[in-house]
Structure formats: C-alpha cells, structure tokens
C-alpha positions in Angstrom: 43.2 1.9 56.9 44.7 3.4 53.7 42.9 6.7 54.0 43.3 6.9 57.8 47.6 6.7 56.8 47.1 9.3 54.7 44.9 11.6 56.6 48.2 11.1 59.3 50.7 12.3 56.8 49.0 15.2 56.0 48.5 16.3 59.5 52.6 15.5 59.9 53.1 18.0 56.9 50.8 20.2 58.6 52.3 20.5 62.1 55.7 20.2 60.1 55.0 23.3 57.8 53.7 25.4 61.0 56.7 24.9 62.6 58.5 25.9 59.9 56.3 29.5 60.0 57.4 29.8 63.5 60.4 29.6 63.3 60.9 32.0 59.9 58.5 34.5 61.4 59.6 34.6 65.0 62.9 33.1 65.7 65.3 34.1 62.7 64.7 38.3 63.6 65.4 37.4 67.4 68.6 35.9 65.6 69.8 37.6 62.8 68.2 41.0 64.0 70.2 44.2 64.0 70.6 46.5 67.0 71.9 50.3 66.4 74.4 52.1 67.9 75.0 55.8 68.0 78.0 57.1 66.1 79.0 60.4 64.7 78.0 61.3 61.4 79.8 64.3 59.3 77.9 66.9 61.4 79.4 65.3 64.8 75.7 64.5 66.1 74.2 61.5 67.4 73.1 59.1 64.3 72.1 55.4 64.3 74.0 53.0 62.3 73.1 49.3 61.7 75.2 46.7 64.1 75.0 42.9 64.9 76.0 44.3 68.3 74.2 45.0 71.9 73.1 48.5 71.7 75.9 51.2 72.8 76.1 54.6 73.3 79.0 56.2 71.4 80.0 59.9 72.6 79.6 62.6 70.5 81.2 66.1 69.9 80.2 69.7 68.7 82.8 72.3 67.0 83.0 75.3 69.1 80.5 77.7 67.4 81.9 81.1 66.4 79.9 83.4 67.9 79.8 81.6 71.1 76.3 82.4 73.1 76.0 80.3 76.2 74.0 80.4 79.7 74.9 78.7 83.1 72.7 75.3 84.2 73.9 73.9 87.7 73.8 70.7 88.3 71.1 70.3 90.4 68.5 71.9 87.2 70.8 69.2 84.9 69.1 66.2 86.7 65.5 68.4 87.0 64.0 67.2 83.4 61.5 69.7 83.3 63.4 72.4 83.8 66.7 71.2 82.0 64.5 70.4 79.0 62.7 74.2 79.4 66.1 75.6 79.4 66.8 73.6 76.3 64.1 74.9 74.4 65.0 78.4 75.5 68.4 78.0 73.7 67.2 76.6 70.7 64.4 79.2 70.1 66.5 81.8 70.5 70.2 83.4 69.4 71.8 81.4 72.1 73.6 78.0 70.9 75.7 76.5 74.0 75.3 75.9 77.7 77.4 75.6 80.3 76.9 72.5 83.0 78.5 72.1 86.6 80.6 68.9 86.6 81.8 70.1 89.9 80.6 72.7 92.1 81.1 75.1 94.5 80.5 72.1 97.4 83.1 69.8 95.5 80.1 67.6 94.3 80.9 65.8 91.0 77.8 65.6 88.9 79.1 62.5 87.1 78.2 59.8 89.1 81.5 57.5 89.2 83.1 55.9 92.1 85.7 56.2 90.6 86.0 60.4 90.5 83.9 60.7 93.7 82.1 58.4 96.1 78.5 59.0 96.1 78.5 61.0 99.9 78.7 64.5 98.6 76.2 66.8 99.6 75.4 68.2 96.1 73.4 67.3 93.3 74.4 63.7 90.8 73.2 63.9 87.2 72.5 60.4 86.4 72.0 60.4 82.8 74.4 63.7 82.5 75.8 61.7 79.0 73.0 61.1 77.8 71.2 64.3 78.4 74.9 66.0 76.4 73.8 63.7 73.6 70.3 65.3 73.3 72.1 68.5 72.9 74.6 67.5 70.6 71.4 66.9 68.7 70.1 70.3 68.7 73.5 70.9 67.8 74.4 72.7 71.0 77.8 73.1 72.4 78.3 71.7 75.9 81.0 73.3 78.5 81.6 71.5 81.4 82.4 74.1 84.7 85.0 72.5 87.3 85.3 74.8 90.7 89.0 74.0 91.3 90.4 75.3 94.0 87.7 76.0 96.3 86.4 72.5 97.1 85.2 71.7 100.7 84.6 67.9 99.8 88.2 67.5 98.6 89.5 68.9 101.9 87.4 66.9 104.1 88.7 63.7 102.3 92.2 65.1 102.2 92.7 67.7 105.1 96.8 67.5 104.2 95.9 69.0 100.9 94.1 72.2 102.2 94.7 76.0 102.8 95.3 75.2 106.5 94.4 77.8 109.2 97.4 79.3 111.3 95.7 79.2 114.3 93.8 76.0 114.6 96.3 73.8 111.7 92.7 72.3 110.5 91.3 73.3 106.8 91.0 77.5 106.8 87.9 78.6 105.6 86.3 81.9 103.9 83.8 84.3 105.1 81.3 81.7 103.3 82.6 79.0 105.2 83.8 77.4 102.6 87.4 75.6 102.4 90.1 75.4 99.4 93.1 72.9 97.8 96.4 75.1 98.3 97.4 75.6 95.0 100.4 74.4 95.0 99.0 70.9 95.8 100.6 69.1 92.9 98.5 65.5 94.3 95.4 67.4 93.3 96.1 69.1 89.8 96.3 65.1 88.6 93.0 64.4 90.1 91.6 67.8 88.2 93.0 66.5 85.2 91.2 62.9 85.8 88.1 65.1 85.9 88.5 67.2 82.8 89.5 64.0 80.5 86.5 61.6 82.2 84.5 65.0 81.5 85.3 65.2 77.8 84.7 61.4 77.6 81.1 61.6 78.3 80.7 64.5 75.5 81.7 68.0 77.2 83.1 69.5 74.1 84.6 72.3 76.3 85.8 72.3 80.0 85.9 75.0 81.9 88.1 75.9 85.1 86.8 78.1 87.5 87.8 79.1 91.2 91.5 79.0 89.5 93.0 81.3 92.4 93.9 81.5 96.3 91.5 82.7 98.7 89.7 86.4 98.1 88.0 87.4 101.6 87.5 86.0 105.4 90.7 86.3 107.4 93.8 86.2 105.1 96.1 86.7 107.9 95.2 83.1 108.8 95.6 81.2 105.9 98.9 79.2 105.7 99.8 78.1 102.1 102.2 75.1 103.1 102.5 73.5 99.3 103.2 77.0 97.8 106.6 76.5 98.5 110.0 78.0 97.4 110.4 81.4 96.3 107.0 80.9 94.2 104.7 84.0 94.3 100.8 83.3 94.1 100.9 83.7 90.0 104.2 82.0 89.3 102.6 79.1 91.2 99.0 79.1 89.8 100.7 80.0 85.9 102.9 76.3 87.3 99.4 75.0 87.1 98.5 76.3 84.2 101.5 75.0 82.0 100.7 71.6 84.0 96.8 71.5 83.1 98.1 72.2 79.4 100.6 70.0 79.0 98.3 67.1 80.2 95.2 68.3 78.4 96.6 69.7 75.0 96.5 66.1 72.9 93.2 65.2 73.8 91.3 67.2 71.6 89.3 69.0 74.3 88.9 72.5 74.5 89.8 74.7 77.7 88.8 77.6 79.1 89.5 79.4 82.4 87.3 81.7 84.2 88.8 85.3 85.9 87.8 87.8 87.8 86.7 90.9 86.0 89.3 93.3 87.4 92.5 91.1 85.9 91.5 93.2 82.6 92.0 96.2 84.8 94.6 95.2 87.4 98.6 95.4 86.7 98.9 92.9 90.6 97.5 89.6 91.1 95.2 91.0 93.5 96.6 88.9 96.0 94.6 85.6 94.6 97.4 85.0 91.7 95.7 85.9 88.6 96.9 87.9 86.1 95.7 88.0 82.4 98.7 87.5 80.2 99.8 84.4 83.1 96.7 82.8 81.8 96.0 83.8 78.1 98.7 80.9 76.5 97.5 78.3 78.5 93.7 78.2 77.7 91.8 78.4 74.5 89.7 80.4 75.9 89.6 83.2 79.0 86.2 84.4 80.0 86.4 87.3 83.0 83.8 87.6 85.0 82.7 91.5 84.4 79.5 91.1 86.3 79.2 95.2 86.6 77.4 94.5 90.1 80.6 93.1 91.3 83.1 96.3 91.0 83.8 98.7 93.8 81.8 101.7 93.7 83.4 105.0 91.6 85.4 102.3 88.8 86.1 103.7 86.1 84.0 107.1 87.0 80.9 105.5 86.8 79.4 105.8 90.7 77.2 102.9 91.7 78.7 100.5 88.5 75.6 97.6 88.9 73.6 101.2 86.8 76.3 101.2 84.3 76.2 97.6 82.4 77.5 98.7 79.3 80.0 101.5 80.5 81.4 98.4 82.9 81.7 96.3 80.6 82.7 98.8 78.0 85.8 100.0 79.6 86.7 96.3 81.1 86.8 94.6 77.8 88.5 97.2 76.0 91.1 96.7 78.3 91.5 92.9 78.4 91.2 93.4 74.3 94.5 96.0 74.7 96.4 93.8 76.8 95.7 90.8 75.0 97.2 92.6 71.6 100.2 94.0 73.2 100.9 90.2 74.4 100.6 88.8 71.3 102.9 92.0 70.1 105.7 91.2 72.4 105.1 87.4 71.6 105.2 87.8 67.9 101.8 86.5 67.4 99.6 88.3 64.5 97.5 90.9 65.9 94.7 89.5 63.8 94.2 86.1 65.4 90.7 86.2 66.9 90.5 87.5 70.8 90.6 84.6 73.3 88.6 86.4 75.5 84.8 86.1 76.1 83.1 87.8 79.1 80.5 86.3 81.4 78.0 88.8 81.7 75.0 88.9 84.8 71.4 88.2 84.1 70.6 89.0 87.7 69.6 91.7 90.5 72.3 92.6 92.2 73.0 96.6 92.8 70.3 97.4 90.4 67.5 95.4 89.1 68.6 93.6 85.3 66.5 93.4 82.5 66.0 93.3 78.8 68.0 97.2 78.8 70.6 95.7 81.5 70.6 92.7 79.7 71.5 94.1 76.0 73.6 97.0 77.0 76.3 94.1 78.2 75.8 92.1 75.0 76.0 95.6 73.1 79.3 96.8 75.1 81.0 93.5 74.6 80.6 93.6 70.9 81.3 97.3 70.7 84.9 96.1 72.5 85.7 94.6 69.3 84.4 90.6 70.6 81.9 88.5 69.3 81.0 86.1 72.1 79.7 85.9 75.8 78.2 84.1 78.1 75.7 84.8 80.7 75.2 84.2 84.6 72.6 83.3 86.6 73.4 81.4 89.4 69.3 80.5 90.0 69.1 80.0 86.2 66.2 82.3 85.6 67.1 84.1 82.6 65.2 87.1 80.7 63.6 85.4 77.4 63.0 88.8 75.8 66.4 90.4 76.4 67.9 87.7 73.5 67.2 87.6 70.2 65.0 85.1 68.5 66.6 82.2 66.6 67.7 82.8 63.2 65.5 81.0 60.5 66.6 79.8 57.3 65.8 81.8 53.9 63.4 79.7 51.8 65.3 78.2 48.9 
C-alpha cells in the first residue's frame, strides 16, 4: 500500500508539471504576446513597432520629391492588382517617383469606399483597400496625389439637382456635348463637401490632392446653361478665384499639399476663356499648378506650328515659357523673389491623338519642359498604357 501511495504522488507531480508546460509554452504568448502597428519612422514610411495593442494601421506620408515625375492610374486600374502592382514596378524601375490616383472621377464616383463621402450606388470604380495599397507606395517611397474632378460631377447632380448648372430650356441639370452634367460654381453647399473629400483623402495617405475640372462648362450649347449660384456682379474668375481662397483657407493647416490642374492655353490666354480660369487667379492659392499642355489639344496654326499634335516640344516649348514669364512678373508685382522655385509643372500626353506618340514624342515634351527653365511633369494617359522606353531607367546608387 506504501508503494502504490507513492507511485500516486508521482503521477500527481506528473500531470501537475505538464500542466505547468502548457500553460508556459502555450498560454503566456497568447497573453503577454505583442502585436505591431505601423508608424512612421524618420523616413515617413511604413515601419512596425512593438504594441500590447490589436494591430492598427497608422497612415503614412511622403515629402513631395523635387523633381516631381508622376503618371495617371484611374481608379478602376487602382483596384486591378495586377495591373496596379505592374504600374508600380514601372515607377520604381525607372526615373519616375510619384503617381497620381482618381479619388473622384469624371462620373462623380469616389474611390474611397465610405458611406459617409458617397453611398456605394455610383456607377464607377471603389478601391477597397485604396489605404492600404498608398501604404505599399509609401514603401517604395513613392509620392501619392489624389485627383478630385470638381465641378463636372454627374453623380453629385443627380443627388442634388438644386446644385447644378441648370438648362434654360428644360430647368433640369444642363449637360455637355459628352453628356455629362456639372455643380455651378458658385455652389457654396458643395465647396464644403469638396473639402470633406480632400481632408478624408489626405487621411488615408494622399500626400498631395489634386483639383481638376476647376472651371465652368467648355463646349455643348452654352447659350443654355443658366448659372443660378453665380450670383451678384461676380464674373466666372472672380467667382471660381472665391473658391479658390475658400479651398485654401480650409485646407492650408492641415499639412496637405494642393494642386490645381488648368488648361494649357491659361499660359497663353490674357481672358478666362469663358470657363474662369486664369493663371495668376490661381497661382497663390495652390502649391502647385500643372496646365494641361497636351500639344494634341491646341487649335491648329498655335504659335506657327500647323498641325501642333507634330510639334511636342515646340507646344510645349512656347506654352511653358509663357506660364514661366507670367508667373515671374506676378511674383514681381507681388514682391515675391524671383528665385523661389516655379509652381508650375505641366502634364504632358503619352498618347495618339493628332499624331501617333512615342519615345521621340515622348522626350521632346520632357526635353521642352526642362528647356522652359522647370524641373518637373507629369504625364497622361487616360488608358494608362505608358511607353516604358521613352523614361529613363532608375538611378542606382554608386558603390561605397
């Protein structure tokens, strides 16, 4: 009976010191384990630190490289991995270093998907994991600008038809030759809901964000279109250049950059063209002004040059130099030094249209814009099929 006692103590101190094991080798980690988080580290990307806490994505941001050397993704190739990620690559193996996303498009679509900026029945494309795919970026340390279409929204005016450039004839939402509907500018309502946009935008990493369709109406029939908000004695640019101050004053503290997209001929044009854009109206209000000197998009004969799509880097030669001359005489009559580096940064095409573009096509536009005296573009194609060779290969670093 003695033995049999202790043979039952030992197997008590067995079962006892298994438990024991169990509990130091698979209970305590589950306890005291550490989760990460992502935080910034010195060189703003994506870096995991210990925590005690569930996992969390923390948002990121990229300083604006100087010289900026960006292509257009829509949306649509944003939530397309394959191709997103191609494009990707393409940046980072060659002298490009910063993209440019649609947050919202030329349907009204907002590719964030939050109930909260837009109900989830727009027509266009939703990138689901559009934060984390700006992370993966921020990791190949490229910069990220977000493109807003503002005026020209069709979504917007189905959901608020009082808002809209309103037809004369019928009183519903006018449309262009495209179909397409706009906000009146002078909708003060919507320039809070755009500024919603750009700060969520920036919240979920866009390190730069980008206003385009900043204007009235361009073609279809103008003799229709009834402006109702544009009140008072406001022209078309006193009223947009109203929106302008607005969208800075609201924007300015927040640490994001801005940037407004114009058309080309505001470096050329001494009228607002009748859509309210004029250069110096918009040069103090962004950090950034990128017109759009696609040369296929200039009436034939400008500047001398006949048919300008065969003339990329006379187009854009003569355009720039302009915008770079009115720019300096601004800051001249403003009594800001002359030597403060150019705002401006032209979007140049990487497409057929007028003439078939190449590597020459290509490179004559990069060439002309730093022969202007500028260091930085970006470049168009609005089926984001670019031409590899026509940019030049990543720089490598010098062995040590």
């Amino acid at each position: 009976m003695i033995q049999r006692r202790h043979n039952k103590g030992f197997l008590w101190v067995g079962v006892f010191a298994l438990l024991t094991l169990c509990v130091l080798v698979f209970i305590l980690p589950i306890v005291f384990k550490k989760n990460y988080i992502y935080a910034p580290d010195e060189t703003s990307t994506n870096t995991l630190i210990a925590s005690t806490t569930v996992p969390v994505f923390v948002v990121t941001h990229v300083p604006t490289p100087e010289p900026l050397k960006a292509i257009y993704m829509t949306a649509c190739v944003a939530s397309t991995n394959t191709w997103r990620y191609t494009l990707k690559k393409f940046i980072e193996d060659t002298e490009l270093n910063s993209v440019v996303i649609d947050i919202k498009d030329y349907s009204g679509t907002v590719s964030i998907e939050d109930e909260g900026l837009q109900k989830n029945d727009a027509s266009g494309c939703k990138v689901r994991d559009l934060k984390e795919f700006i992370g993966e970026l921020h990791e190949s340390k490229i910069y990220v600008i977000g493109r807003v279409t503002v005026f020209q929204d069709p979504y917007y005016t189905k959901v608020h038809p009082d808002l809209a450039v309103k037809s004369k004839a019928s009183g519903l939402a006018w449309e262009d030759n495209k179909g397409l509907s706009f906000v009146d500018v002078g909708a003060k309502d919507y320039w809070d809901y755009v500024i919603k946009l750009a700060k969520a935008s920036y919240g979920i990493g866009f390190d730069e964000i980008n206003f385009d369709y900043i204007r009235y109406p361009s073609d279809g029939n103008m003799k229709d279109a009834s402006y109702t908000w544009t009140i008072g004695t406001s022209t078309k640019s006193e009223m947009l250049e109203n929106f302008f101050s607005y969208l800075h004053d609201n924007t300015k503290d927040t640490g994001m950059k801005t940037s407004a997209d114009l058309f080309g001929l505001t470096t050329l044009a001494i009228d607002d063209m009748g859509i309210g854009q004029v250069l110096e109206k918009t040069l103090p209000y962004f950090d950034f002004v990128y017109p759009m000197v696609y040369p296929s998009h200039y009436a034939w004969n400008t500047g001398g040059f006949g048919n300008p799509a065969t003339h990329p880097y006379e187009i854009v030669k003569f355009s720039m130099t302009n915008g770079v001359i009115r720019e300096q005489a601004q800051r001249v009559s403003l009594g800001i030094a002359t030597s403060t580096p150019s705002k401006l940064r032209p979007w140049l095409q990487d497409f057929d249209l007028g003439a078939e573009y190449g590597v020459v096509e290509v490179q004559a536009q990069i060439k002309a814009t730093y022969d202007s005296g500028l260091t930085s573009w970006l470049m168009w194609d609005a089926g984001n099929k670019y031409t590899p060779s026509a940019y030049l290969p990543a720089q490598t670093s010098l062995p040590e």
